[in-house]
mmCIF file of the N, C-alpha and C atoms, coordinates in Angstrom:
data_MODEL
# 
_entry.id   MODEL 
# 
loop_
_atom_site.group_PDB 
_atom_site.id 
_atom_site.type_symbol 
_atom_site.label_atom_id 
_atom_site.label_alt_id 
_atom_site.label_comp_id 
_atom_site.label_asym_id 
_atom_site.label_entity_id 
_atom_site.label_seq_id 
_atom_site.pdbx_PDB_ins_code 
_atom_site.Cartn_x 
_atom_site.Cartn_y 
_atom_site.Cartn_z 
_atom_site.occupancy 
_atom_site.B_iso_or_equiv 
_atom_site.pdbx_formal_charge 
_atom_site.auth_seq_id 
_atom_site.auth_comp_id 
_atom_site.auth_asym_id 
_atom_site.auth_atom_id 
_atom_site.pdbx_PDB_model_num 
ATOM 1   N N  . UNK A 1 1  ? 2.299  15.070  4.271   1.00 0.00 ? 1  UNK A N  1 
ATOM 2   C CA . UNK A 1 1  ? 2.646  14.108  3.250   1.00 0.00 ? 1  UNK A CA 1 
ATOM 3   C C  . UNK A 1 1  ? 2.352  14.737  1.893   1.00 0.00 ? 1  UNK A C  1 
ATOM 4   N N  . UNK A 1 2  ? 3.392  14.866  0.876   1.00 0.00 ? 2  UNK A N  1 
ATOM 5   C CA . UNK A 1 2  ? 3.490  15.287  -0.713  1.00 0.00 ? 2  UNK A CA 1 
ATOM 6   C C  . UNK A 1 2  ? 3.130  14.413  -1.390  1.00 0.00 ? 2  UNK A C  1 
ATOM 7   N N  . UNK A 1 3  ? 3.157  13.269  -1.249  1.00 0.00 ? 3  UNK A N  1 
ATOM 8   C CA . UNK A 1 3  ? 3.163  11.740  -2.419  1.00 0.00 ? 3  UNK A CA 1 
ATOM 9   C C  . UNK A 1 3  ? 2.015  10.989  -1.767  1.00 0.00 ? 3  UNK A C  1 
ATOM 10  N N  . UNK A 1 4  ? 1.125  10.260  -2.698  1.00 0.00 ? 4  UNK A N  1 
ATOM 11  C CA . UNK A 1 4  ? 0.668  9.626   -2.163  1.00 0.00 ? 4  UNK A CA 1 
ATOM 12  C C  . UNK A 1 4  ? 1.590  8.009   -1.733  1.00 0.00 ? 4  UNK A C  1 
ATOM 13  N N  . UNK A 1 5  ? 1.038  7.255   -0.747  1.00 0.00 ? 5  UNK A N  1 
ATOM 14  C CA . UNK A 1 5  ? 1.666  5.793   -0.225  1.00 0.00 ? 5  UNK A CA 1 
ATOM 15  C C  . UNK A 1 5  ? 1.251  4.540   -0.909  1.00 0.00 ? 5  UNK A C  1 
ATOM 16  N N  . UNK A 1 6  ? 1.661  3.781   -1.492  1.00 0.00 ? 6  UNK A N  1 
ATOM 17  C CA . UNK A 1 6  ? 0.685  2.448   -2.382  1.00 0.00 ? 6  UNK A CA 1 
ATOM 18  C C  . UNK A 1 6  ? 1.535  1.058   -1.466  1.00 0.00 ? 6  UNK A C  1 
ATOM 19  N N  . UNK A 1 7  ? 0.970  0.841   -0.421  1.00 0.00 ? 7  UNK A N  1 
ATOM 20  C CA . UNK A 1 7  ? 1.440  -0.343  0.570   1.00 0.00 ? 7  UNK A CA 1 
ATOM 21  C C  . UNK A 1 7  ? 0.990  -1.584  -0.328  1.00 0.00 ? 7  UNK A C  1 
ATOM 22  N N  . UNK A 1 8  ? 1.823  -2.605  -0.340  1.00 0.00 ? 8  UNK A N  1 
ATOM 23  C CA . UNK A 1 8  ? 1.343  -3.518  -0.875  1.00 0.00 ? 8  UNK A CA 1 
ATOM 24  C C  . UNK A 1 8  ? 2.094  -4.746  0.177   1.00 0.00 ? 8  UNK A C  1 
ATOM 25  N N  . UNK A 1 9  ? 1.822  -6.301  -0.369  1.00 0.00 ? 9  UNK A N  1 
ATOM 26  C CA . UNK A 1 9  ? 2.973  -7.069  0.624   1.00 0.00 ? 9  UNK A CA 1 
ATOM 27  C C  . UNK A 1 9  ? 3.466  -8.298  -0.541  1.00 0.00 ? 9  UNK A C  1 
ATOM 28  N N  . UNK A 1 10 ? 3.196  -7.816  -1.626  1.00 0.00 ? 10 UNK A N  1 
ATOM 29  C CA . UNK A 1 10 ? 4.140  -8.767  -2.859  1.00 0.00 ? 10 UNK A CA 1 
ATOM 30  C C  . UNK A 1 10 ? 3.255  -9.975  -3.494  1.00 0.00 ? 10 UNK A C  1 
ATOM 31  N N  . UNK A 1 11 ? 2.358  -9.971  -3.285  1.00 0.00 ? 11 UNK A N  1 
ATOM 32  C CA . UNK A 1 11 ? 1.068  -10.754 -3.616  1.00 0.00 ? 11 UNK A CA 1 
ATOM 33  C C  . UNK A 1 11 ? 0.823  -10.234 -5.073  1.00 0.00 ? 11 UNK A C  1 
ATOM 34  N N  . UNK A 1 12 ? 0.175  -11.361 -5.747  1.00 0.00 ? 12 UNK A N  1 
ATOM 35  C CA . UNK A 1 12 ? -0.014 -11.386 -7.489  1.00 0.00 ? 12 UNK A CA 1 
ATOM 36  C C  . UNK A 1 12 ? -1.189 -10.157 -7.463  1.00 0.00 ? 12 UNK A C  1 
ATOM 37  N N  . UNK A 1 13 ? -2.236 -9.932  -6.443  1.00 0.00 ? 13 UNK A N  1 
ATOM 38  C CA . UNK A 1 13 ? -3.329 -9.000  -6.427  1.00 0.00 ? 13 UNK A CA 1 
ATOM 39  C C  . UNK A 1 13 ? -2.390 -7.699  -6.174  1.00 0.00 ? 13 UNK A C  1 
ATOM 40  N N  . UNK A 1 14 ? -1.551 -7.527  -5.420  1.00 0.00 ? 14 UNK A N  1 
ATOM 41  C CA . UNK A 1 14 ? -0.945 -6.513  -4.950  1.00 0.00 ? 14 UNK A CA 1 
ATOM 42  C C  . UNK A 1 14 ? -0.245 -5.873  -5.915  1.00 0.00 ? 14 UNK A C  1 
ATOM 43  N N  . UNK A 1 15 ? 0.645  -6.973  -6.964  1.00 0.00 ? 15 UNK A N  1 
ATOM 44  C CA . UNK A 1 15 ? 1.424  -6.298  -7.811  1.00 0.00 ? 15 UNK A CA 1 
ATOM 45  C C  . UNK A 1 15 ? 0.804  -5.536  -9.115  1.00 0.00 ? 15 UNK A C  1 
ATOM 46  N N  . UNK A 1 16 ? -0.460 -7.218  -9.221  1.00 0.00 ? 16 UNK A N  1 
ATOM 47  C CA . UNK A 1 16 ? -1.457 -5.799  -10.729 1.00 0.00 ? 16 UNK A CA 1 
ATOM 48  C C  . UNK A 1 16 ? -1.816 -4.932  -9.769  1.00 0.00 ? 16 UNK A C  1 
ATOM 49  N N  . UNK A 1 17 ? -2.848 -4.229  -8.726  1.00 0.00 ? 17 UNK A N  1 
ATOM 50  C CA . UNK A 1 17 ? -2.975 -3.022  -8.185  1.00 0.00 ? 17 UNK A CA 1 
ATOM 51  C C  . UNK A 1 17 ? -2.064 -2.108  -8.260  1.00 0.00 ? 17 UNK A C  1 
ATOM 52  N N  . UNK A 1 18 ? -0.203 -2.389  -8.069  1.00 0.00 ? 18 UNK A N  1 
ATOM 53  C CA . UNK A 1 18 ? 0.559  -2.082  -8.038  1.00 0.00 ? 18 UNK A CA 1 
ATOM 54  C C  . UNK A 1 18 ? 0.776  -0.937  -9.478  1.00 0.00 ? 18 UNK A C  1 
ATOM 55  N N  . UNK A 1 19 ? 1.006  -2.198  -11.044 1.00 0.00 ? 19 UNK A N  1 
ATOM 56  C CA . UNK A 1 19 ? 1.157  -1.805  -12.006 1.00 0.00 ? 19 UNK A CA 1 
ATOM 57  C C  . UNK A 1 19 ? -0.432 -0.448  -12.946 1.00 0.00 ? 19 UNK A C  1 
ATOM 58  N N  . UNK A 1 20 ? -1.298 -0.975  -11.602 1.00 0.00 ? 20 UNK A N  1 
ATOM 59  C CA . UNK A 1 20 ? -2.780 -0.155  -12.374 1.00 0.00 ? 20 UNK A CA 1 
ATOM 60  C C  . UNK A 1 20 ? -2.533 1.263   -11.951 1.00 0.00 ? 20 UNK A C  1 
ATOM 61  N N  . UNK A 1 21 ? -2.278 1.361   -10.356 1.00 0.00 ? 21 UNK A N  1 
ATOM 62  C CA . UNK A 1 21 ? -2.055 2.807   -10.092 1.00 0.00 ? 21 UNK A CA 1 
ATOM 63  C C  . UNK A 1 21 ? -0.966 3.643   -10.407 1.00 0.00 ? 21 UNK A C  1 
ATOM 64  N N  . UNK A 1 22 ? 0.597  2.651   -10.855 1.00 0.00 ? 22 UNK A N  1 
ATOM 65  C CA . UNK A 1 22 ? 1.557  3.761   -11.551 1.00 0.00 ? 22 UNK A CA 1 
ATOM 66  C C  . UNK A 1 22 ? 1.167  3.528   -12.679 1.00 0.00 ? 22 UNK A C  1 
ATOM 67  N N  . UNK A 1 23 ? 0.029  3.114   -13.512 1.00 0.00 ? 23 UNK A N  1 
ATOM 68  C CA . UNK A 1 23 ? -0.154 3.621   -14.850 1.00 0.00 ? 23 UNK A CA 1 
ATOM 69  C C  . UNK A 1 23 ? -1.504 4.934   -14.601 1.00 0.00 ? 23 UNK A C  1 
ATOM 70  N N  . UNK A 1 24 ? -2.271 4.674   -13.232 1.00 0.00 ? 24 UNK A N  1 
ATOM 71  C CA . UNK A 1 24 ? -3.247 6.059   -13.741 1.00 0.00 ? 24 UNK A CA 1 
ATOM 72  C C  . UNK A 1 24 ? -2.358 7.286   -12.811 1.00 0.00 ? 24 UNK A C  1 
ATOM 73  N N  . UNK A 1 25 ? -1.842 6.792   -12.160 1.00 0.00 ? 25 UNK A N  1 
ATOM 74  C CA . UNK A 1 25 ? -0.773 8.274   -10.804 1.00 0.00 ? 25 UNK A CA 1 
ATOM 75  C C  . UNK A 1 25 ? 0.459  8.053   -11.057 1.00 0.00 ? 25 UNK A C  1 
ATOM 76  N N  . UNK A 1 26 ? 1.308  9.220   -11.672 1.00 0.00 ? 26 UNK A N  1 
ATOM 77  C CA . UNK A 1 26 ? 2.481  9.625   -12.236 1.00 0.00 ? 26 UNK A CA 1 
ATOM 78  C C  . UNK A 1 26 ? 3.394  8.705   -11.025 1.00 0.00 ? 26 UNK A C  1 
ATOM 79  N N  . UNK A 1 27 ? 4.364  8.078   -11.434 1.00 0.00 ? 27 UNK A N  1 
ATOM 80  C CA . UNK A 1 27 ? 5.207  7.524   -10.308 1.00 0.00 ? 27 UNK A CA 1 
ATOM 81  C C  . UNK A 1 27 ? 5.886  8.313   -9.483  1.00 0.00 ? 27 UNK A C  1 
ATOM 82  N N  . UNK A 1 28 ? 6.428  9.265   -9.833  1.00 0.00 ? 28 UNK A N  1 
ATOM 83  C CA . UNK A 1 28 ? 6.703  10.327  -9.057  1.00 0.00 ? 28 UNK A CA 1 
ATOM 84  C C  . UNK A 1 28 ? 6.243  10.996  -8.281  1.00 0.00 ? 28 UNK A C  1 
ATOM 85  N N  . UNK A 1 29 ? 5.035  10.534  -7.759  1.00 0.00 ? 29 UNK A N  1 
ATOM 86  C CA . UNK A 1 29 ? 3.804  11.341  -7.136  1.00 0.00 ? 29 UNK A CA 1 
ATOM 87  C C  . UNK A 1 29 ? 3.498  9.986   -5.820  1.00 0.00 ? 29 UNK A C  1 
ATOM 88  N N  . UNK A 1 30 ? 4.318  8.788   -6.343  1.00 0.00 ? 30 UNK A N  1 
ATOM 89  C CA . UNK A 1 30 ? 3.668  7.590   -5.539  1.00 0.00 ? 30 UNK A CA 1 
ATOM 90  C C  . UNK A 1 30 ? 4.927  6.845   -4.905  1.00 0.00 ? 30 UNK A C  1 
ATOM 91  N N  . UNK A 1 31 ? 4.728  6.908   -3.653  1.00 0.00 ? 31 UNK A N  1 
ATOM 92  C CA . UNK A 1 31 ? 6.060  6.039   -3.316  1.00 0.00 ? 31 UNK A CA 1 
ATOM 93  C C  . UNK A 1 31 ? 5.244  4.534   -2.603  1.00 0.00 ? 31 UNK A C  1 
ATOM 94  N N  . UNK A 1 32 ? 6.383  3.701   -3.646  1.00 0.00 ? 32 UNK A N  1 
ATOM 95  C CA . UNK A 1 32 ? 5.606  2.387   -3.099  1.00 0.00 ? 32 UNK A CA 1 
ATOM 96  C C  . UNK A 1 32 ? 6.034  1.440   -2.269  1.00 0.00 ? 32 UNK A C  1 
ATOM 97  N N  . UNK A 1 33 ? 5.248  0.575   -1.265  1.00 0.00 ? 33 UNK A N  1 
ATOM 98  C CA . UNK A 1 33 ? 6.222  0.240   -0.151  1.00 0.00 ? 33 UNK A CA 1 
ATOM 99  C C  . UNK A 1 33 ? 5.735  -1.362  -0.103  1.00 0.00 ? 33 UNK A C  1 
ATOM 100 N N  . UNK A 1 34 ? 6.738  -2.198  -0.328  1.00 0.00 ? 34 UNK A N  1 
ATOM 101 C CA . UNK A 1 34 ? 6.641  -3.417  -0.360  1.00 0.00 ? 34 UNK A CA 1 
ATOM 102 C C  . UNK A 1 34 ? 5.897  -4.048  1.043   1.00 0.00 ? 34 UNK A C  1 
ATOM 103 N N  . UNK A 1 35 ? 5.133  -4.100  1.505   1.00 0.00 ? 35 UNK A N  1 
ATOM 104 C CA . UNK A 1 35 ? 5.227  -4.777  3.486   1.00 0.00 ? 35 UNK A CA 1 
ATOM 105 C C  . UNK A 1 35 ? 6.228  -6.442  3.321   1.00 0.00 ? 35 UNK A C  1 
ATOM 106 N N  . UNK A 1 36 ? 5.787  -6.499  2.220   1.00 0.00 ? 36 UNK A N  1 
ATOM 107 C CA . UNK A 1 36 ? 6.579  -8.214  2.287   1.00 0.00 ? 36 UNK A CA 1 
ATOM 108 C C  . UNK A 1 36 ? 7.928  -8.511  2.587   1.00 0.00 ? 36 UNK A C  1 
ATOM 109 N N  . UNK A 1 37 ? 8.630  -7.187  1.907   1.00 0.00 ? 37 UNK A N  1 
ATOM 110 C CA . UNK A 1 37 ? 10.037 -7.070  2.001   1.00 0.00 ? 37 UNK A CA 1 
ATOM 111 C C  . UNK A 1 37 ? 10.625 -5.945  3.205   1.00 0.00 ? 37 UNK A C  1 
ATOM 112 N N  . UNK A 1 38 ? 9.333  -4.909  3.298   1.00 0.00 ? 38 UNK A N  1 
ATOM 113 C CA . UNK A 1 38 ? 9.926  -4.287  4.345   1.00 0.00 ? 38 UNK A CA 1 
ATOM 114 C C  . UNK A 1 38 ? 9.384  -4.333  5.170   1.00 0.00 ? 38 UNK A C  1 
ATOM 115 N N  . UNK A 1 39 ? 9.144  -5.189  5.921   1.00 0.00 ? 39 UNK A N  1 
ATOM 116 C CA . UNK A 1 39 ? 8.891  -5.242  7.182   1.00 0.00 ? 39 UNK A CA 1 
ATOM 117 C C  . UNK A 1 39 ? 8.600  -4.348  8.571   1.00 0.00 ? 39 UNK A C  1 
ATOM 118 N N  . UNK A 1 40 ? 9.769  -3.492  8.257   1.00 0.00 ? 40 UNK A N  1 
ATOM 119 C CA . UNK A 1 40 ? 10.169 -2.833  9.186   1.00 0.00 ? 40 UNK A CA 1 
ATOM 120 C C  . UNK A 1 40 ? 8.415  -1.212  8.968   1.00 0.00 ? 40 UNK A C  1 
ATOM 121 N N  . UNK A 1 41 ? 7.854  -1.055  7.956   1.00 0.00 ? 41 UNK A N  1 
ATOM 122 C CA . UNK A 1 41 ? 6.877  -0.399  7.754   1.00 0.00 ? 41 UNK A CA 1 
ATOM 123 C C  . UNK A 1 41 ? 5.587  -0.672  8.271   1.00 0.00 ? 41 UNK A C  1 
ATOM 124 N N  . UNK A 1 42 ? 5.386  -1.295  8.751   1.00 0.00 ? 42 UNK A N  1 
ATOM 125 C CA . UNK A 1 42 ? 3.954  -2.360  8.647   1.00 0.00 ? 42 UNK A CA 1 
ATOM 126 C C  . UNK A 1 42 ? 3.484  -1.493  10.299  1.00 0.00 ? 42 UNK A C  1 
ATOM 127 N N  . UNK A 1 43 ? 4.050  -1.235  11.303  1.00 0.00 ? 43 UNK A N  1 
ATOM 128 C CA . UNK A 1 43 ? 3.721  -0.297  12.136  1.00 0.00 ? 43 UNK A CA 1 
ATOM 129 C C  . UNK A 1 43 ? 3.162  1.327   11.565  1.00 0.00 ? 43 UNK A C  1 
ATOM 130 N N  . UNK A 1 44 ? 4.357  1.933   10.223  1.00 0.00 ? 44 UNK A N  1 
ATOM 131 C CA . UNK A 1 44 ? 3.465  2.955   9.898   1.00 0.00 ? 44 UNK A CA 1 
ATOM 132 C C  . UNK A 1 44 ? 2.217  2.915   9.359   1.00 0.00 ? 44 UNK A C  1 
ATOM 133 N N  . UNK A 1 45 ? 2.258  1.733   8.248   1.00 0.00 ? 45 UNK A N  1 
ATOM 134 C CA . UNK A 1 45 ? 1.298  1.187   7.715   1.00 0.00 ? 45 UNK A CA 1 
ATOM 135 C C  . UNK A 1 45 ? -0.336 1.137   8.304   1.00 0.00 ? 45 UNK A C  1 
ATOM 136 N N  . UNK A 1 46 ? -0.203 0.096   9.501   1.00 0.00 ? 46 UNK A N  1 
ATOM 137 C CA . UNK A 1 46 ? -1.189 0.780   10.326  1.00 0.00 ? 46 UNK A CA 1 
ATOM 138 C C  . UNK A 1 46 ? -2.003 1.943   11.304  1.00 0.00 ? 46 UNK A C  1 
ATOM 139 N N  . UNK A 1 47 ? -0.220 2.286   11.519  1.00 0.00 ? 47 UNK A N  1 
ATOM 140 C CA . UNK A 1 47 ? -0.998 3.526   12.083  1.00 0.00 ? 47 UNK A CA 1 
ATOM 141 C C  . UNK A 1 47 ? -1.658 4.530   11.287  1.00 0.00 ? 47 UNK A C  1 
ATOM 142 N N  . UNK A 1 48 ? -1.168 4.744   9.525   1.00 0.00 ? 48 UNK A N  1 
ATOM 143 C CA . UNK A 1 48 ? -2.028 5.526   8.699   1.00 0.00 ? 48 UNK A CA 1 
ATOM 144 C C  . UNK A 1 48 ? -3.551 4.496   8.649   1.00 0.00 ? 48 UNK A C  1 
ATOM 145 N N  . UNK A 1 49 ? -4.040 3.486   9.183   1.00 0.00 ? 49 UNK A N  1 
ATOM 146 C CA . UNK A 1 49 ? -5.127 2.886   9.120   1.00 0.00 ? 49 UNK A CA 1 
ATOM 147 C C  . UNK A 1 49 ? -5.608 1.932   8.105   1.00 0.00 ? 49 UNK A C  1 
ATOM 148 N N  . UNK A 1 50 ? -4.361 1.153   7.776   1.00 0.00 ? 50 UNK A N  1 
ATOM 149 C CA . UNK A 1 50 ? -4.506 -0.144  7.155   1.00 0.00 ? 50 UNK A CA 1 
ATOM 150 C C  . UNK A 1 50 ? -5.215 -0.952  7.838   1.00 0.00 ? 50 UNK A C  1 
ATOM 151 N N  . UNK A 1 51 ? -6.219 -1.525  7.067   1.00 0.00 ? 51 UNK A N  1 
ATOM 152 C CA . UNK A 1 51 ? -6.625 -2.673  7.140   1.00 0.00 ? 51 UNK A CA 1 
ATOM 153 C C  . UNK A 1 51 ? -6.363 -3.965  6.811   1.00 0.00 ? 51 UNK A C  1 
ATOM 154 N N  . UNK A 1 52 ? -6.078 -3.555  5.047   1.00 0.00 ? 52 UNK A N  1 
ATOM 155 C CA . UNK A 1 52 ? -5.614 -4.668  4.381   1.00 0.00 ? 52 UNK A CA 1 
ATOM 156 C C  . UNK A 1 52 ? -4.670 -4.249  3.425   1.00 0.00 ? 52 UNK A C  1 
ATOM 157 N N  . UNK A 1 53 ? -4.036 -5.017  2.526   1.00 0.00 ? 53 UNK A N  1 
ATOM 158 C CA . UNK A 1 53 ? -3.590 -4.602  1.561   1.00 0.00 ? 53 UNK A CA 1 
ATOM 159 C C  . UNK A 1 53 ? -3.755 -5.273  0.381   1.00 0.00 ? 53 UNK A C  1 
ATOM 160 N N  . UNK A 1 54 ? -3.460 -5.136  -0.834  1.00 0.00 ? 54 UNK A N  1 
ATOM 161 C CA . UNK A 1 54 ? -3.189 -3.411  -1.319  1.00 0.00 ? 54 UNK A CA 1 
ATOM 162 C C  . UNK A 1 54 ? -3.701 -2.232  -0.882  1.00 0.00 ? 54 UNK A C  1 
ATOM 163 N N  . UNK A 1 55 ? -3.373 -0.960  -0.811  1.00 0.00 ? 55 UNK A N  1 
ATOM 164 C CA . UNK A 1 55 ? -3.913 0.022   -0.179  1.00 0.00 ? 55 UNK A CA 1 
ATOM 165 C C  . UNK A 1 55 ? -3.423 1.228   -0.114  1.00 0.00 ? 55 UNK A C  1 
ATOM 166 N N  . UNK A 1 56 ? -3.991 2.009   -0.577  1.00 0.00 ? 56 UNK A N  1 
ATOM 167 C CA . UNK A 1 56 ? -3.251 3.546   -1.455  1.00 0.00 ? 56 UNK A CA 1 
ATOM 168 C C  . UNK A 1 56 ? -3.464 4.783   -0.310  1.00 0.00 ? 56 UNK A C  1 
ATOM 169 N N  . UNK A 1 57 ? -2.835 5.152   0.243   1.00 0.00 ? 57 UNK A N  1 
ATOM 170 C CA . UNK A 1 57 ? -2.965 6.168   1.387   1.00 0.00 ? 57 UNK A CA 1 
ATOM 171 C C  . UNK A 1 57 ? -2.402 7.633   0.506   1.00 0.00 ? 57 UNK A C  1 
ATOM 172 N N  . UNK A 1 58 ? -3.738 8.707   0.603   1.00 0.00 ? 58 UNK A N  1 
ATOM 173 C CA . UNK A 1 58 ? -3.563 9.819   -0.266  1.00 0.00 ? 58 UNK A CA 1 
ATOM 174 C C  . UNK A 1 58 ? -2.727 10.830  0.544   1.00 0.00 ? 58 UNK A C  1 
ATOM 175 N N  . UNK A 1 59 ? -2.336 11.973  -0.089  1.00 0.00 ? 59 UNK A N  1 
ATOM 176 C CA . UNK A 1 59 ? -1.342 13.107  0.556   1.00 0.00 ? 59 UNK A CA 1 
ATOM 177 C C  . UNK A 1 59 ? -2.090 13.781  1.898   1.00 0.00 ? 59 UNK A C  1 
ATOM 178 N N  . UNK A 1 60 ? -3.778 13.969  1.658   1.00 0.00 ? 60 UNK A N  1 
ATOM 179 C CA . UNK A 1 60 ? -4.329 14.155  2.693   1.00 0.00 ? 60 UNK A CA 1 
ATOM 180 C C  . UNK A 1 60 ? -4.841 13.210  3.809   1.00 0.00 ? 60 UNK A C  1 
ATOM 181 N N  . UNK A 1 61 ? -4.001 11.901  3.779   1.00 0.00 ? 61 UNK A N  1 
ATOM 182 C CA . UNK A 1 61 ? -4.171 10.798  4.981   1.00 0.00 ? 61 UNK A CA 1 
ATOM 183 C C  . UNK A 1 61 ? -5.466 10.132  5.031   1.00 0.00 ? 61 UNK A C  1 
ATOM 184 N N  . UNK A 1 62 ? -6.208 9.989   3.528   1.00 0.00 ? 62 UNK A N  1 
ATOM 185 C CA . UNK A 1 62 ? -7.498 9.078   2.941   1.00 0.00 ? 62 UNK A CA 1 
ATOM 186 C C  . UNK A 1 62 ? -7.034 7.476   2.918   1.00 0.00 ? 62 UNK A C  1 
ATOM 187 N N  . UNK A 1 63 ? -7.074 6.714   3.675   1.00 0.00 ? 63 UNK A N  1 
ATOM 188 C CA . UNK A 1 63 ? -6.731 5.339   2.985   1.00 0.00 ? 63 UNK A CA 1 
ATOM 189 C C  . UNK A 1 63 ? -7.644 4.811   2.159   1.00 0.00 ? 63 UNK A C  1 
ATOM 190 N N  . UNK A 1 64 ? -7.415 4.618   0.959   1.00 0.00 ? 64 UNK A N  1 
ATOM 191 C CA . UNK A 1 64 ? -8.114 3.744   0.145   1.00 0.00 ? 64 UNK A CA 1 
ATOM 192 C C  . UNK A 1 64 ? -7.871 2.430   -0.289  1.00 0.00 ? 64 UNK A C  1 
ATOM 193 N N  . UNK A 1 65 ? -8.863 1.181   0.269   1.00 0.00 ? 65 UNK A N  1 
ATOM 194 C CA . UNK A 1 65 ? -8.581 -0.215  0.122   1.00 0.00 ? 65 UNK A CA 1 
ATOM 195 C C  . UNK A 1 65 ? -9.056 -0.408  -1.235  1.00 0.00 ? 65 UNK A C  1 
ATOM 196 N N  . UNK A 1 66 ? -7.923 -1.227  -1.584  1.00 0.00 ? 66 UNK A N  1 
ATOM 197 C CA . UNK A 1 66 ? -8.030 -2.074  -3.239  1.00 0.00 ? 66 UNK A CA 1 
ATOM 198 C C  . UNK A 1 66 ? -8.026 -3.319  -3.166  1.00 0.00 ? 66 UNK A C  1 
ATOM 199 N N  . UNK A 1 67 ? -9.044 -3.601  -3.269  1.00 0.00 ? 67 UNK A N  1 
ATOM 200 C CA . UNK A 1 67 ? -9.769 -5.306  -3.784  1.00 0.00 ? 67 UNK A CA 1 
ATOM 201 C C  . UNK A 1 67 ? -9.076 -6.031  -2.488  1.00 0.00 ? 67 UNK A C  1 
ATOM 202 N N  . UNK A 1 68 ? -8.323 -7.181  -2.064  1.00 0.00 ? 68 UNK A N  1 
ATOM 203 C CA . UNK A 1 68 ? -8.098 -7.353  -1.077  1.00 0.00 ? 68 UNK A CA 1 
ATOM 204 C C  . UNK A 1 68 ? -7.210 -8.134  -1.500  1.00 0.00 ? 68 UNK A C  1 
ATOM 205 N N  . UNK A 1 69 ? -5.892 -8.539  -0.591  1.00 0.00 ? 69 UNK A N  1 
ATOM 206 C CA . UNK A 1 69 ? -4.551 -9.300  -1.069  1.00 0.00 ? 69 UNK A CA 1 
ATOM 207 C C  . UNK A 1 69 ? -4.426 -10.174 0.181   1.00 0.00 ? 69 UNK A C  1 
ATOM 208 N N  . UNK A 1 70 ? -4.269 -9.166  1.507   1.00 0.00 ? 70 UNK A N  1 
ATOM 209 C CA . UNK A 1 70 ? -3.766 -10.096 2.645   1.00 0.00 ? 70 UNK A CA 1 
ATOM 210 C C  . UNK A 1 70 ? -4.329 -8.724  3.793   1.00 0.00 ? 70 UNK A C  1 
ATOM 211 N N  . UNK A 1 71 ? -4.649 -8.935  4.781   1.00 0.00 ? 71 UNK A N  1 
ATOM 212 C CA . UNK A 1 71 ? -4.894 -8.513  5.916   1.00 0.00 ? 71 UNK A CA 1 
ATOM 213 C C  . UNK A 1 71 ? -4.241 -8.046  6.563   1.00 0.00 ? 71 UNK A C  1 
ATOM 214 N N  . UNK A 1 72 ? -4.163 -7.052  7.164   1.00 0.00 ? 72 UNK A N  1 
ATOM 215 C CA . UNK A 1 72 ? -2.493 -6.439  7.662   1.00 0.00 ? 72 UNK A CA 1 
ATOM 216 C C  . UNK A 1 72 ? -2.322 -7.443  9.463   1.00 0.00 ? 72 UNK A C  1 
ATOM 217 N N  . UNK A 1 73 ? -2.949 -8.179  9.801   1.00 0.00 ? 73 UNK A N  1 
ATOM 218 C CA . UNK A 1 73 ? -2.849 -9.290  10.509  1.00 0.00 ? 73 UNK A CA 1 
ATOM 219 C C  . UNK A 1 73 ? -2.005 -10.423 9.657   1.00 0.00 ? 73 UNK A C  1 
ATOM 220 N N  . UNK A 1 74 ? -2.247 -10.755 8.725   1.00 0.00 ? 74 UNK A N  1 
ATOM 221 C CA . UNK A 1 74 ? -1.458 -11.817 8.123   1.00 0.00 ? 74 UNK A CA 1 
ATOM 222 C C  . UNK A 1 74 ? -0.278 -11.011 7.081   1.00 0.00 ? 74 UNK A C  1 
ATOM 223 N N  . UNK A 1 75 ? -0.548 -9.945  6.908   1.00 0.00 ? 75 UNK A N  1 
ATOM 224 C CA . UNK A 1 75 ? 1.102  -9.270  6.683   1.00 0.00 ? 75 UNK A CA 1 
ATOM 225 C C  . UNK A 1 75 ? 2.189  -9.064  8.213   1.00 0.00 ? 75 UNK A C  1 
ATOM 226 N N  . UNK A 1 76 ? 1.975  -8.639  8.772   1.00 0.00 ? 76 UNK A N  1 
ATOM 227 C CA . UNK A 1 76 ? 2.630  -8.649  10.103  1.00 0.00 ? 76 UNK A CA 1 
ATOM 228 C C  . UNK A 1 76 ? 3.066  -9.929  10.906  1.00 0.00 ? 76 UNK A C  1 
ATOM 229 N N  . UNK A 1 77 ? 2.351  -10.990 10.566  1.00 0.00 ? 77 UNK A N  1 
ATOM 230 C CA . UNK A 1 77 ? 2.712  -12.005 10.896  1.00 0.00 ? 77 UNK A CA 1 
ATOM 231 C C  . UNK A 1 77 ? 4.031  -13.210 10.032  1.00 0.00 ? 77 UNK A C  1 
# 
């Protein structure tokens, strides 16, 4: 992985986390992945080792949890 991952699931916590990390990590460096809208992610999501989201997964496969939005149990659901 080149970019880091910024999973979010469309939540008001998710979107400022959202707007904080493409203002300190170049956007081009961050690909960001809705879970709310895409659905279809939420399997990779965990398998990089989501817990919850918001949640910034680095190029070297670090997940880092941000403050807390929704549970990847109640995103998946």
């Amino acid at each position: 992985m080149s970019k880091s991952i910024f999973y979010h699931a469309g939540c008001p916590v998710c979107v400022s986390a959202e707007q904080d990390i493409l203002n300190l990590i170049n956007p081009a460096d961050v690909e960001v992945v809705n879970l709310g809208t895409d659905k279809s992610r939420i399997q990779e999501a965990q398998k990089a080792g989501l817990k919850s989201v918001p949640a910034l997964v680095t190029p070297t496969g670090n997940v880092l949890h941000i403050n807390f939005g929704a549970s990847m149990e109640d995103v998946a659901s």
